[in-house]
C-alpha positions, 0 to 999 in steps of 0.5 A, spaced: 500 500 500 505 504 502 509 502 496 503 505 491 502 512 495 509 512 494 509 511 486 502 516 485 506 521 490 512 520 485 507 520 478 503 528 481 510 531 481 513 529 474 506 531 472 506 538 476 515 538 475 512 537 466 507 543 467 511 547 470 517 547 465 512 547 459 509 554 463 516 557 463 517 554 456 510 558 454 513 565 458 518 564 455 518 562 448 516 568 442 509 569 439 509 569 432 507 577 431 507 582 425 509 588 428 512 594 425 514 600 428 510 607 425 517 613 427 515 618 432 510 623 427 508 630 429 500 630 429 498 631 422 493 635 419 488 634 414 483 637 411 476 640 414 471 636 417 465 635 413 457 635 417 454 629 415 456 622 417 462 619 413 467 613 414 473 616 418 477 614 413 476 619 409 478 626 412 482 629 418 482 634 423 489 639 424 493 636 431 493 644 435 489 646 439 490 653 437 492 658 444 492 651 449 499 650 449 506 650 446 505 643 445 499 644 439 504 646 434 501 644 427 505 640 423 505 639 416 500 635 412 504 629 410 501 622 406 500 616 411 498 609 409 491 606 412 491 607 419 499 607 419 506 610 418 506 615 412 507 612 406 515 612 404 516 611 411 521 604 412 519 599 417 523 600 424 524 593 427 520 591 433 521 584 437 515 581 439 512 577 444 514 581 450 512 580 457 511 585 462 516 586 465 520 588 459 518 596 460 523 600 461 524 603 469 528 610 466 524 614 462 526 615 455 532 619 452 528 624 449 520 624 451 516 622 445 521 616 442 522 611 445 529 609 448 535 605 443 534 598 447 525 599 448 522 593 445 516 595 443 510 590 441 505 595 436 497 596 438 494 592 431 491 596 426 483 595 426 480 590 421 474 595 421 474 604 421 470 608 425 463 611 423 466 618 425 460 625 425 460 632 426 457 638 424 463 643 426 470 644 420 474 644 425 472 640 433 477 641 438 477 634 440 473 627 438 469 623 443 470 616 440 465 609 443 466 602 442 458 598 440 460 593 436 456 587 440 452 590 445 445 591 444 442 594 438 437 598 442 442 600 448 447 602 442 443 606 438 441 610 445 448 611 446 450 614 439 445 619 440 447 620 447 454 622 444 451 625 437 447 631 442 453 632 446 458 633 440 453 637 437 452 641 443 459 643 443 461 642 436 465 636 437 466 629 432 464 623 435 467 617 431 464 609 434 466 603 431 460 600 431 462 592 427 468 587 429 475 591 428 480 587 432 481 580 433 477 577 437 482 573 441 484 580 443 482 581 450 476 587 450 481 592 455 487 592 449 481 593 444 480 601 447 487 602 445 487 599 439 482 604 437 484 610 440 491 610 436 487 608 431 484 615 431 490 619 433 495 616 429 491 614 423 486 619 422 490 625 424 485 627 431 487 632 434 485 630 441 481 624 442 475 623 449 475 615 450 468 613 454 467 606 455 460 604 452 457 603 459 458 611 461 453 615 459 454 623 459 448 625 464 449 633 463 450 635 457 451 642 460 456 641 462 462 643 457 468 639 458 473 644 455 472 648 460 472 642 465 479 640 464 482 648 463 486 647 470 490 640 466 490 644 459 497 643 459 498 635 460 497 631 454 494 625 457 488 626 462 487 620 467 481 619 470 483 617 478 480 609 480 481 612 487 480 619 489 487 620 494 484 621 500 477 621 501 473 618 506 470 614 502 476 611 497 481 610 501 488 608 497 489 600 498 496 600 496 499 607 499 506 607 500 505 612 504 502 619 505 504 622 499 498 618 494 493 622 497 497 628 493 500 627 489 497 624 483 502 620 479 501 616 485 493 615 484 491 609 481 488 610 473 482 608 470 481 606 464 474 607 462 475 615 460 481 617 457 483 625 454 489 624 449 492 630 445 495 627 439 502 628 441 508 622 440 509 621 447 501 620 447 502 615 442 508 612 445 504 611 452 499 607 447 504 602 445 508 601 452 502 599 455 501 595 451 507 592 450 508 591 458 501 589 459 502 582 454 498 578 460 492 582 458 493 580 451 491 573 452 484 571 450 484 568 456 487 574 461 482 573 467 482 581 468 478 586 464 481 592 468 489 590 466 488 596 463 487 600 469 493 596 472 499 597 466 498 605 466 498 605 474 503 601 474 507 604 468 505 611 471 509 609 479 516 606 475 516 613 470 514 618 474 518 623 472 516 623 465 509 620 467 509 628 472 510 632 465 506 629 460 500 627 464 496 627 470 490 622 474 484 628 475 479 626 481 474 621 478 468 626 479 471 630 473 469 627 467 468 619 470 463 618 475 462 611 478 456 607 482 460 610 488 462 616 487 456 619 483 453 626 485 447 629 482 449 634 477 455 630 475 457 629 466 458 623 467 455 616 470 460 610 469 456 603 471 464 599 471 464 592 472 471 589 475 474 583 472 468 578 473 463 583 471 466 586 464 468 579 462 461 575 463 458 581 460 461 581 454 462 573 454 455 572 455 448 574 452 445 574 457 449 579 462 450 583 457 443 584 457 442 585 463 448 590 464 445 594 458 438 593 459 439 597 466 443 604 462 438 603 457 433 608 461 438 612 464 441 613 457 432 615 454 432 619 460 438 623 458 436 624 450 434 631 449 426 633 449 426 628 455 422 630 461 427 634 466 423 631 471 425 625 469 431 626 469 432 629 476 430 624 478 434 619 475 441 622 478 436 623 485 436 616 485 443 615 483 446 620 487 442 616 494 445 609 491 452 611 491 451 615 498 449 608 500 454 604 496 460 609 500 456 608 507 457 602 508 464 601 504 469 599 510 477 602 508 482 596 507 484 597 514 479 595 518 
């Protein structure tokens, strides 16, 4: 009997000693990848826009933002290829299947290029452009969404709630709206791939990214002049927690300097404000170079996202102090918890195990998007505005009670 213990004993751990070795061998090995490096460009220029809807494609806005900064500079319109290098331009080696932690811990040689010895893993071009609409020659900014997939009524909400909203303030609103990146690409990577789409390929001069399942609450809210006191950073991060307050404790502080400093506030990844500079751009690919394990269709977290850039951000501080900054939360990406009446927008995030199910399954799905689906009705114009006070009323109490109940980390 002792003599069959032992010999099963021996047998789990030659089983467990193969699995292991082949999981290191799996990290280790390359993944075959097409990858090629677009030179850093200045934010190019191209023609007017149009005022009625268009494939993305086919025109660009100039990359300045006019008097908002010395960084605006608009450069010469040159050639580019489809959601690509410009045209002529000769491909620069890239080494692929990198893991995380090959991102630099020093900031690069000159902030917009990235290092001699950076390995950098591209974001993939789409498959499919964007749906883009505006009624303005030349919107300062474009807010961009991703439907594809969700359900067809609370899309179709969706796309008004954000046409009314660029209309209001003459914006652009681009959607990708059918399948654009490989599905074996994780839905956290894919926000990115569409944002450097729109940056890179179509020449934007700055990009509003919101999550599909934010909705915009009040739309007399502008947010050009919400985000004035950062109008010289590039990037513009939504904090996931808010340094100190009561009611979001930081979970992981180093100490006292995480409540103000905001290079040490955790990012969010559900609204993003990107002017479309070369480190802007750059920041897109390390992520997604230092974020391998998210690539993976089976990656068990669809917040990896939030936690490369935190990440990225505390291992270059230096460099993530003078191009970007992680504004409170209530600034333009309100949560379940964080919301207050009057708020521009309501974000109902799900963490890992709610984004992933959502996606994976119909019938999450539904059930996510049928809850914002009156939210967002009540947020069309000509709806009734008692509805709608009422709706961030009963908002505002859910998220009090939420932060009431909430116990910080410690206790």
């Amino acid at each position: 009997m002792e003599a069959k213990v032992r010999r099963r004993s021996s047998c789990a751990l030659v089983m467990v000693g193969c699995f292991c070795a082949g999981l290191v061998y799996w990290r280790r090995a390359p993944t075959p990848r097409a990858t090629a490096s677009v030179p850093s460009m200045p934010a190019g220029v191209g023609a007017p826009a149009g005022t009625s809807a268009t494939s993305a494609g086919a025109r660009g806005t100039p990359s300045g933002q006019g008097a908002r900064g010395p960084h605006d500079a608009v450069a010469p319109a040159q050639a580019v290829g489809a959601f690509g290098a410009p045209l002529g331009t000769p491909p620069r080696t890239v080494s692929p299947g990198l893991r995380a932690a090959a991102a630099p811990a020093a900031p690069a040689s000159a902030d917009g290029a990235p290092l001699p010895s950076e390995q950098l893993v591209l974001l993939p071009a789409p498959i499919a452009p964007p749906v883009c609409t505006t009624r303005s020659a030349n919107p300062p900014f474009t807010i961009l969404s991703m439907t594809a997939g969700l359900p067809r009524e609370f899309a179709a909400c969706l796309r008004q709630n954000r046409q009314q909203y660029a209309d209001r303030y003459g914006l652009e609103y681009c959607e990708f709206s059918a399948p654009f990146a490989s599905a074996s690409l994780n839905f956290c990577w894919q926000k990115l791939v569409a944002i450097q789409a729109v940056l890179r390929g179509l020449k934007r001069r700055a990009v509003l990214y919101i999550d599909a399942d934010a909705l915009i609450v009040n739309a007399s809210r502008n947010l050009t002049a919400l985000l004035e006191p950062w109008r010289s950073f590039e990037v513009l991060f939504a904090a996931d927690y808010n340094g100190c307050e009561p009611h979001h404790p930081p979970r992981d502080a180093p100490g006292p300097a995480e409540c103000t400093d905001p290079s040490w506030r955790p990012v969010s990844g559900g609204v993003i404000y990107l002017r479309n500079t070369p480190w802007a751009r750059l920041l897109l690919d390390r992520l997604f170079t230092q974020g391998g394990k998210g690539r993976k269709p089976w990656s068990d977290s669809g917040m990896s996202d939030n936690r490369e850039a935190t990440k990225w951000a505390r291992a270059h501080r230096d460099e993530f102090r003078r191009h970007a900054y992680v504004i409170p939360q209530n600034v333009m990406n309100s949560m379940r918890k964080t919301f207050e009446a009057g708020d521009l927008v309501f974000h109902m995030a799900g963490g890992s195990w709610s984004v992933n199910q959502t996606r994976a399954s119909q019938a999450k799905k539904e059930q996510k998007y049928g809850a914002l689906l009156p939210i967002c009705r009540a947020h069309l114009d000509g709806a009734d505005p008692a509805e709608q006070r009422a709706v961030h009323a009963a908002l505002q109490a859910a998220a009090r009670k939420q932060r009431s109940e909430q116990r910080p980390p410690w206790e």
